[in-house]
C-alpha positions in Angstrom: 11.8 14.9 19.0 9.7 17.5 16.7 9.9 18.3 13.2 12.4 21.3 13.7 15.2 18.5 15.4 15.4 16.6 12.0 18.8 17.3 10.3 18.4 16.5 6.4 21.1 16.1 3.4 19.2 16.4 0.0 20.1 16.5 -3.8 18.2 16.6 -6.4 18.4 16.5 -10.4 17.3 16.2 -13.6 17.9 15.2 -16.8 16.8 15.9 -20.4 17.6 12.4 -21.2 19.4 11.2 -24.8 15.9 10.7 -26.7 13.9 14.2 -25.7 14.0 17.8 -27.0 12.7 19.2 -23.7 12.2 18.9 -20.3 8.7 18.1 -18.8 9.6 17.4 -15.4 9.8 19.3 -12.3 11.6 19.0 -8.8 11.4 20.8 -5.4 13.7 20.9 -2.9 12.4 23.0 -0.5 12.4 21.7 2.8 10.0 20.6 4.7 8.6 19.6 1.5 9.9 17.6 -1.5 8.4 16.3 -4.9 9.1 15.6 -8.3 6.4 16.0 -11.3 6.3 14.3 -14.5 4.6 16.3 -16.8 2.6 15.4 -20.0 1.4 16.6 -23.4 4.0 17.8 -25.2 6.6 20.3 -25.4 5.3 23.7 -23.3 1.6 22.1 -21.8 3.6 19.4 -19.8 6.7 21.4 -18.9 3.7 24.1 -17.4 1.9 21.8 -16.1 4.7 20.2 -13.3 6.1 23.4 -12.8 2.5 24.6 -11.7 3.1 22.0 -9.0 6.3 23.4 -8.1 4.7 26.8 -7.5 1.5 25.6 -6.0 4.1 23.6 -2.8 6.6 26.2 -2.9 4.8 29.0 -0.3 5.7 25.9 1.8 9.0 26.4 2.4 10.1 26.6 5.6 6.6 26.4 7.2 5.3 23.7 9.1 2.8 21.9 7.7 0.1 18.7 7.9 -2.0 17.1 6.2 -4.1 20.1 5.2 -1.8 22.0 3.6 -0.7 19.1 1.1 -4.2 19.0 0.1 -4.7 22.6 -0.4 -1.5 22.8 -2.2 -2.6 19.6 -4.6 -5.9 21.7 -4.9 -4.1 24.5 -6.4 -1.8 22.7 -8.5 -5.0 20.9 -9.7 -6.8 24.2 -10.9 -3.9 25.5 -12.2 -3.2 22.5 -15.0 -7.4 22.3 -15.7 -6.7 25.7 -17.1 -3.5 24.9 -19.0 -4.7 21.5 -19.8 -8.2 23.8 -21.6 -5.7 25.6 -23.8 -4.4 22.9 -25.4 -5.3 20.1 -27.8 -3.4 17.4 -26.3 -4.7 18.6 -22.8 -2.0 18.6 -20.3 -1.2 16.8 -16.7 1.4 15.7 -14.7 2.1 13.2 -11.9 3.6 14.0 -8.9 4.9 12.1 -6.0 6.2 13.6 -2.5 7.2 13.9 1.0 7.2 16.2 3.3 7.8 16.3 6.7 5.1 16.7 9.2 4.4 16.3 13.2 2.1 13.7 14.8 1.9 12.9 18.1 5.0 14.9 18.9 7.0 12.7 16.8 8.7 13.4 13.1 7.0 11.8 10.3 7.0 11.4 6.2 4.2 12.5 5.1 4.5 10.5 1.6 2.2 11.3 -1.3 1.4 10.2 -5.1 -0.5 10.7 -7.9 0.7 8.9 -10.7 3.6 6.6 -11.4 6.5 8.7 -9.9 7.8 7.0 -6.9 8.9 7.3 -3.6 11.2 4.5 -2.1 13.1 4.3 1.2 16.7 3.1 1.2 17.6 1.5 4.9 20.4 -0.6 5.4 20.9 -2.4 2.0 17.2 -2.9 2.1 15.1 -0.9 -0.6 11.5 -0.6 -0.5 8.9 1.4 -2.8 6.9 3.0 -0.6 4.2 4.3 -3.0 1.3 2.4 -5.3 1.7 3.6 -8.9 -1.6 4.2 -10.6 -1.1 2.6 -13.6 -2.9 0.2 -15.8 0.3 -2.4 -15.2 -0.9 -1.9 -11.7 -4.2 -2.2 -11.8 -3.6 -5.4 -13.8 -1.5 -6.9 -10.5 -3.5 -6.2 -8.1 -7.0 -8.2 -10.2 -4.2 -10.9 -10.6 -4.3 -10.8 -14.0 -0.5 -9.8 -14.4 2.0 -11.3 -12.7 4.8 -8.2 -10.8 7.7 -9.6 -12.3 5.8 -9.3 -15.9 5.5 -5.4 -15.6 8.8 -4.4 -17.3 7.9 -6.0 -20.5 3.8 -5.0 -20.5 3.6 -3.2 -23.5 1.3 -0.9 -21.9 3.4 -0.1 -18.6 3.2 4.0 -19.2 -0.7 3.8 -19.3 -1.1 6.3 -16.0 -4.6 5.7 -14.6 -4.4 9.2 -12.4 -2.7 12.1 -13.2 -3.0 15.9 -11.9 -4.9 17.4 -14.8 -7.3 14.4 -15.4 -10.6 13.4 -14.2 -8.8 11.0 -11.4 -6.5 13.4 -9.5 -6.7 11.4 -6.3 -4.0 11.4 -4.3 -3.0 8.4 -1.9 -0.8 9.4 1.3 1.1 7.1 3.9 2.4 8.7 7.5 6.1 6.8 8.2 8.2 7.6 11.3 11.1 9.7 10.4 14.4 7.6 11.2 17.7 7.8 11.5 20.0 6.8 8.7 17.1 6.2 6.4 17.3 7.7 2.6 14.5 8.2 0.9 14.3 8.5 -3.8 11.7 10.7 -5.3 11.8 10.0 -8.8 9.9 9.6 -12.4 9.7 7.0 -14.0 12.4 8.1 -16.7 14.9 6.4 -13.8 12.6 3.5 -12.8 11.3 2.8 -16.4 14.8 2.3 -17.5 16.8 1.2 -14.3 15.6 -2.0 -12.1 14.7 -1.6 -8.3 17.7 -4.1 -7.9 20.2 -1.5 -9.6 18.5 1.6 -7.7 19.3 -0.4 -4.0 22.9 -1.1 -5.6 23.1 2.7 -6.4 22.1 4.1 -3.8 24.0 1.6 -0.9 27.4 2.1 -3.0 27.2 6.0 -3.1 27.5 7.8 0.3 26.6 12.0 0.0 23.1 12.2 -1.8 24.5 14.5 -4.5 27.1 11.6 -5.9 24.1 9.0 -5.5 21.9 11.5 -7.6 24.0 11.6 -10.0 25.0 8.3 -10.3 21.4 7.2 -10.7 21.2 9.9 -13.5 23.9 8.3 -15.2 22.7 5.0 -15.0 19.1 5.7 -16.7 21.1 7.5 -19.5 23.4 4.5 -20.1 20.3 2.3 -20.1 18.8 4.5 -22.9 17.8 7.5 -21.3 14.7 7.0 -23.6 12.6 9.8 -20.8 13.4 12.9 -19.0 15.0 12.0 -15.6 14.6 13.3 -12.5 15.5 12.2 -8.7 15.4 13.7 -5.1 17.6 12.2 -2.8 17.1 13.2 0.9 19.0 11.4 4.0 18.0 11.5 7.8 21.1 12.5 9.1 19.5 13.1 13.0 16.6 14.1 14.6 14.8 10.9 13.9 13.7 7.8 15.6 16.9 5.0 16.1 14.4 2.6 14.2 10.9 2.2 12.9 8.1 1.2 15.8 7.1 -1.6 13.6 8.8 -5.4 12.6 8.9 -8.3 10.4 7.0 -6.1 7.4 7.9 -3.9 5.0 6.9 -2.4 1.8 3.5 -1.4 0.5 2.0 -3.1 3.5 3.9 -2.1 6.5 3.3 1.5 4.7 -0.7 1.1 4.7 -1.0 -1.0 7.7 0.8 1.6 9.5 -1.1 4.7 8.5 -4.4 3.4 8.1 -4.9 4.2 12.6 -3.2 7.8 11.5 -4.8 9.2 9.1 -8.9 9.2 8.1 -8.5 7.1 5.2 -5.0 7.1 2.4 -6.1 9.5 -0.3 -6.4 12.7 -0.8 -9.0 14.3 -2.8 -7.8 16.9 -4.4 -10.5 17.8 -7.2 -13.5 18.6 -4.6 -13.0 22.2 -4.4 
């Protein structure tokens, strides 16, 4: 199996939302790559600076590409919002969260990558797990044990973003997954999972078949739930070309993610800023 084998259906959308007067996000669809950018401070500096990340990943279409190229392409994204960021009193940044797909060792993989509090999940079965680690002071609180998980909806501070394209932590952190078969994978800001529970994402996206009517449907529920944040989702499924299941069992989640990459790749983060 190699990269070129894999036979994707994608969507993707966004969403003002009911509360905001403009649009700061950004999506790509641009096979093999795939992101979505929340962008930050205010009306013109955040809409720039996710669509510079749009621009810096889109010479990827239709190229193969590793590991390398995701960096460089962060790097350039990175430069790009320093200098919009130094024209403008609020500064500016984004987040960004990805996948694309990439080759190792002759097999298909997800190439998954964050940098903020956008998220990546995988949709398998009627199983849904977030495969990325949102940098956020909520976070950062769980993982010292000073907050329990099931607290973090009501954490008053839940949007404080401890790295963001733009600021002085840009690092990215990056998980290699087998591609497989039936799988579905969400890209999305937190406008959907700020306002809509994991439990109603794996409801949304097991009861809605083509990736376009589960895009939307998870548009619609955010709005209906306040739609207090712009809104924005990528929905891709494995339709062939993958493996018939995942090499590992009896994990899942954050773990099986890390565990699983920490042999492939030197280290999970990216650093983007040392140019």
């Amino acid at each position: 199996m190699t990269v070129a084998s894999v036979i994707l259906n994608v969507a993707s959308l966004t969403d003002t939302g009911l509360t905001r007067t403009a649009n700061e996000d950004s999506v790509l669809d641009a096979s093999p790559v795939f992101l979505v950018a929340d962008g930050m401070g205010g009306h013109e500096a955040g809409d720039r600076a996710s669509a510079a990340v749009v621009a810096a990943f889109e010479p990827l279409r239709g190229c193969a590409v590793d590991v390398g190229d995701i960096r460089d392409a962060l790097g350039r994204a990175s430069a790009v919002v320093d200098d919009i960021a130094a024209g403008h009193k609020r500064g500016a940044g984004t987040t960004v969260t990805g996948v694309a797909l990439v080759e190792h060792e002759g097999a298909p993989h997800w190439l998954v990558f964050n940098v903020g509090d956008s998220r990546v999940y995988r949709h398998h079965g009627n199983e849904l797990t977030q495969l990325t680690i949102d940098h956020s002071l909520g976070q950062e609180l769980v993982d010292a044990g000073e907050l329990q998980a099931e607290d973090l909806a009501s954490f008053a501070q839940r949007n404080v973003i401890t790295r963001a394209i733009g600021a002085s932590d840009s690092t990215a952190d990056s998980w290699l997954l087998p591609v497989v078969n039936g799988e579905r994978l969400l890209l999305c800001a937190d406008g959907l999972s700020g306002e809509v529970s994991d439990e109603a994402i794996r409801a949304t996206l097991t009861m809605n078949g083509r990736p376009e009517t589960a895009a939307a449907a998870l548009i619609h529920r955010a709005l209906q739930a306040g739609g207090r944040d712009n809104v924005s989702v990528v929905v891709i499924d494995v339709v062939a070309g993958g493996a018939s299941t995942r090499p590992e069992s009896g994990t899942a989640g954050r773990v099986a993610a890390s565990a699983f990459t920490d042999s492939m790749l030197e280290g999970t983060t990216i650093p983007v800023r040392a140019r």
